[in-house]
N, C-alpha and C positions, 0 to 999 in steps of 0.2 A: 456411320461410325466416323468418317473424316469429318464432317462437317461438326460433330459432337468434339473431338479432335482438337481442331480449331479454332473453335469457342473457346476452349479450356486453355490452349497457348497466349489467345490473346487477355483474356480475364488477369493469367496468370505474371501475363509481362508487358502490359499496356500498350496503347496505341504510339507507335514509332513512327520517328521522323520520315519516313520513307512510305507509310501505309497510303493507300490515296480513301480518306476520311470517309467519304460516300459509299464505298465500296464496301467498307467495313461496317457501316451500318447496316447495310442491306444483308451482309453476311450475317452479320450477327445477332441481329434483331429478326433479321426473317428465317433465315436458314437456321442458324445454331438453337434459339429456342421456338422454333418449329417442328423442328428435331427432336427436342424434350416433348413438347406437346404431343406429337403425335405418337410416340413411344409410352404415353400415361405417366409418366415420370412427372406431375403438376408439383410436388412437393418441390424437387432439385431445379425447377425452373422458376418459381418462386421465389425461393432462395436466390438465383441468380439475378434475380431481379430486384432481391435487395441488395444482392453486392454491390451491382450498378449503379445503385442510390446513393451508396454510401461509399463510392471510390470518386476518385476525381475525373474520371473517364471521361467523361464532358462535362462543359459547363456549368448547364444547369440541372437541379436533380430531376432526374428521368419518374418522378410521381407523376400520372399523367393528369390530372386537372391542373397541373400547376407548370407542366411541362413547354416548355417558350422552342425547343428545334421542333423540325416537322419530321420527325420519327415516328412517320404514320404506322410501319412493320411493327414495330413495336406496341405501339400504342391500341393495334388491331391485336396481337399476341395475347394483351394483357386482357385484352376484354374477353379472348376465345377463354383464357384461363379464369377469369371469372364463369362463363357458361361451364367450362368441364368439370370446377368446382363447387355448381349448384348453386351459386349465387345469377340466375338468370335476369333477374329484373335491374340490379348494378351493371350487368351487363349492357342490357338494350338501354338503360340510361346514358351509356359513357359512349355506345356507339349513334346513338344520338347525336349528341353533343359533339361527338368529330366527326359527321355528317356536314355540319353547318358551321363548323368552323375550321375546316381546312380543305384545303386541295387533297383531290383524291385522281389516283388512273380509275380510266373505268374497272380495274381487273379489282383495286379497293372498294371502289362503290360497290359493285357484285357482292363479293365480299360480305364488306357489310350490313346489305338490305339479308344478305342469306341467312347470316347470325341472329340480324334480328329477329327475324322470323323461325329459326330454330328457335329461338328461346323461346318465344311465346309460343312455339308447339309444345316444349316443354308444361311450359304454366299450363295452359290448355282452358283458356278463356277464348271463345269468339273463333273458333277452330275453323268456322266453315267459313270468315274474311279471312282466316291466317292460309288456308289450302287456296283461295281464289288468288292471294297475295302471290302463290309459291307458283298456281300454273303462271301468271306473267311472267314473273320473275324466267323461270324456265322458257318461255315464250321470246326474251328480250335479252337475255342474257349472251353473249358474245363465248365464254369460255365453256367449253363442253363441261367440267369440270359442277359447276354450280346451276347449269342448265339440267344435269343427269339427278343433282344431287336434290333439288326443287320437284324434280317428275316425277323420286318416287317417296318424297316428304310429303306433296300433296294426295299422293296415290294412299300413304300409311292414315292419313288423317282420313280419306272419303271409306278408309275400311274399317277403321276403328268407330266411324260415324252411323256403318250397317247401307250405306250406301248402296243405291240398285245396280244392276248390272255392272257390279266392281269386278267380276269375270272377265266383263269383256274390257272394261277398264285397262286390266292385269296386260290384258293382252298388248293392249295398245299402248300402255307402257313399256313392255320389255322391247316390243320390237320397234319403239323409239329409241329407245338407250344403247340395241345393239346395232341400230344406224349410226348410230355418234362413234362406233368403231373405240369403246371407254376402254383404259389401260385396268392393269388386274388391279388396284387399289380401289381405285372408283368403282368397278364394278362386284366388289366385296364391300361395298357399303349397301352397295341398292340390292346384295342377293339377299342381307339379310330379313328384309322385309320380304323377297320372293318368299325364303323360308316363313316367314311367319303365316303369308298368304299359302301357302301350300298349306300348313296345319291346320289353322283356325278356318279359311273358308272353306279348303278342299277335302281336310280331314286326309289327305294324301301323305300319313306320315312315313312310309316305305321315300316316296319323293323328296319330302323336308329333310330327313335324315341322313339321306345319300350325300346331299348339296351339304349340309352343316356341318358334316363330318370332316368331307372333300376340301372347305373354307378352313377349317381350324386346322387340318394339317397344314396347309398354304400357311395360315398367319401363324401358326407356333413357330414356324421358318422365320417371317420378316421380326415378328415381334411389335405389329403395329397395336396401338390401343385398342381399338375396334374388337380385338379376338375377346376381349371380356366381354363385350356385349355378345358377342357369340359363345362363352361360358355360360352364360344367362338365358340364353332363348337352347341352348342344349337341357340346361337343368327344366325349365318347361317344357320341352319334347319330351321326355321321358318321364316326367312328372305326371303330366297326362296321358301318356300309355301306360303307367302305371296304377291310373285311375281307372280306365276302362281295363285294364285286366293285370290282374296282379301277377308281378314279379320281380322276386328279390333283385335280380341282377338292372333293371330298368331302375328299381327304386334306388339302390348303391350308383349307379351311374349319374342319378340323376341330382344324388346329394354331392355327389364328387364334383360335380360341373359347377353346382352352385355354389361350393367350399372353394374353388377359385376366384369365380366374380369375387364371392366375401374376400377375400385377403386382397385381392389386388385395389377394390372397392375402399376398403375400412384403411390400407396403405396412404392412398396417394388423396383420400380424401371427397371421393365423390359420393355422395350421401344418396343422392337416388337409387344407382346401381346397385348401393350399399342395402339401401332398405327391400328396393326390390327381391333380390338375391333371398335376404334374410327372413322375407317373409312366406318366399316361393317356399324355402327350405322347413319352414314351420308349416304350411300348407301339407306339403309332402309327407313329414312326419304325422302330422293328425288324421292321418288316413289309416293308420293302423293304433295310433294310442290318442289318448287324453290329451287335448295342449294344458300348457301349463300357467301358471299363473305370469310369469317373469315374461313368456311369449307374449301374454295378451298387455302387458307392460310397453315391451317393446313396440311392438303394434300400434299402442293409444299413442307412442311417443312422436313414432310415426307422423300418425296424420296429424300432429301438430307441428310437423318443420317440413313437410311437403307443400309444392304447389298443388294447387285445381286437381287438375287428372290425379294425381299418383293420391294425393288424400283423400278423393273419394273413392277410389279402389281401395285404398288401404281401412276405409271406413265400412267397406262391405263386409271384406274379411275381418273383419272385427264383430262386427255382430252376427255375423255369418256364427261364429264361434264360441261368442257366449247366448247365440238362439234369441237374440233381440227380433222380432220378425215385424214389429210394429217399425222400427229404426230401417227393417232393411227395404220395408214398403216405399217409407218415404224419401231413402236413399231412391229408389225407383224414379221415381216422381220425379227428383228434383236431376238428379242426369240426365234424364228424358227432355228436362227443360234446356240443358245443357247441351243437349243431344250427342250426349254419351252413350248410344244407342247399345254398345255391346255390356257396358257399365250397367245401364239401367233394365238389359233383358233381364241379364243374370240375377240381379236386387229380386226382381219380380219373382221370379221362379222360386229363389231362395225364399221368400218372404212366404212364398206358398208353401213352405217346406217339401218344395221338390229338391230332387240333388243333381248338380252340375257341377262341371269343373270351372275353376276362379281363374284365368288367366291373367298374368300381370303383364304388365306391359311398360317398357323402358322405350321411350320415345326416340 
């Protein structure tokens, strides 16, 4: 809240003769909208970022291709707020580009290489170079923070890949990250894939549940971003025990979870989380009625402004739906080639007209 605070004093009554200039960038560009960032607030920092443009604050305008100070904080902000707003591949372009053309500390380079590689987990092309990418990165990495945060990025891709002994995998993950001695922020990033891996592989949902619940009290406290991804991976816990045995109160829970991610999602602008959510929650409904025409709309829209991964999930569940089984064959096939191995069981099965549950997945 101070540093949110402070941004807004200085915005509000510019930089004074007496500020010492360096100090106030770093504040302001790392801390004040990092602050925004990590709060989900992408719209108000946005926005703040064209105030900056268009005040006389400095020099020159603060657009970053065109940008002549070395306002690397900044420059690295804008590109995170391209990734939270789903424009992934503008991202790793710009961080590119201030790779090779400016001085970085190593804590930026980290940084950097981390981002890019989250994005392209994102897209979800070449997954199994992007997770070899993520154990070095983790391996070389200096700052526990981006070492913890690659251990279990490449752990989420060797799972979603069907990967052998990701059991023991799990294990040798967790009790790396809780050598690193990780603060409670970092370590509510990596539980939520512990949660997904307790679901999906262990089927231990007493286990996921206890942890998921545990995490969203904690962040409904801080108010960090991250608690809508954990709105989302609730609305699928409960989605899926409402699959395997029906009840009203798992099904009302589970639509309630995913009617947060949506408005926080459809608010600030992040279109995955957005689609995910909307589609978990059309999922969950067509389990006791009819989808509708306007759903499978939504749907086709879908997988035409998603990356890789979330398009071809989104493209299962679309033929899933209107009983395409020829389309959900060769959706099989062609993930397989992908090795989208959890994507392309599911296709298979479905295409046999066996019944399974659709898991989505927000990277």
């Amino acid at each position: 809240q101070y540093l949110l605070y402070l941004g807004e004093v200085i915005l509000q009554n510019g930089i004074q003769p007496f500020f010492d200039f360096d100090k106030i960038i770093d504040c302001f560009f790392d801390c004040y909208i990092s602050s925004l960032l990590r709060i989900g607030d992408y719209n108000y920092a946005k926005d703040i970022i064209d105030r900056i443009n268009d005040s006389d604050l400095f020099e020159s305008r603060l657009i970053y291709r065109d940008v002549q100070t070395e306002a690397i904080s900044y420059k690295i902000n804008f590109c995170d707020l391209l990734h939270l707003t789903n424009s992934f591949q503008e991202a790793i372009d710009n961080l590119e580009l201030l790779l090779v053309t400016s001085t970085l500390s190593s804590e930026q380079l980290e940084r950097c290489n981390y981002l890019i590689l989250h994005c392209k987990r994102h897209i979800g092309e070449n997954l199994k170079q992007v997770s070899r990418e993520f154990k070095v990165l983790s391996n070389t990495s200096q700052d526990s923070y981006f070492k913890i945060r690659s251990l279990y990025s490449s752990f989420s891709i060797d799972m979603f890949q069907g990967k052998k002994d990701i059991k023991e995998s799990f294990e040798k993950m967790r009790n790396k990250i809780d050598s690193l001695n990780p603060n409670s922020e970092i370590l509510l990033f990596a539980q939520r894939h512990y949660i997904i891996f307790y679901r999906r592989i262990c089927k231990d949902f007493k286990k996921a549940e206890k942890l998921l619940i545990q995490n969203i009290k904690s962040l409904e406290i801080s108010k960090s971003r991250i608690l809508y991804d954990y709105y989302f991976e609730a609305g699928e816990l409960y989605r899926e025990r409402f699959y395997r045995q029906s009840s009203n109160k798992d099904y009302q829970t589970s639509c309630n979870y995913y009617e947060k991610a949506i408005e926080f999602s459809k608010n600030v602008g992040d279109t995955n989380l957005y689609h995910n959510a909307m589609i978990g929650k059309i999922l969950l409904k067509t389990q006791h009625s009819r989808v509708t025409q306007k759903d499978l709309n939504f749907i086709l829209r879908a997988t035409q402004t998603e990356s890789m991964l979330n398009m071809m999930q989104f493209q299962l569940v679309y033929y899933y739906l209107t009983n395409d089984y020829d389309m959900l064959a060769k959706i099989s096939k062609y993930a397989s080639q992908l090795e989208y191995c959890d994507t392309s069981n599911i296709a298979k099965k479905l295409s046999k007209k066996h019944f399974c549950f659709i898991p989505l997945t927000v990277m």
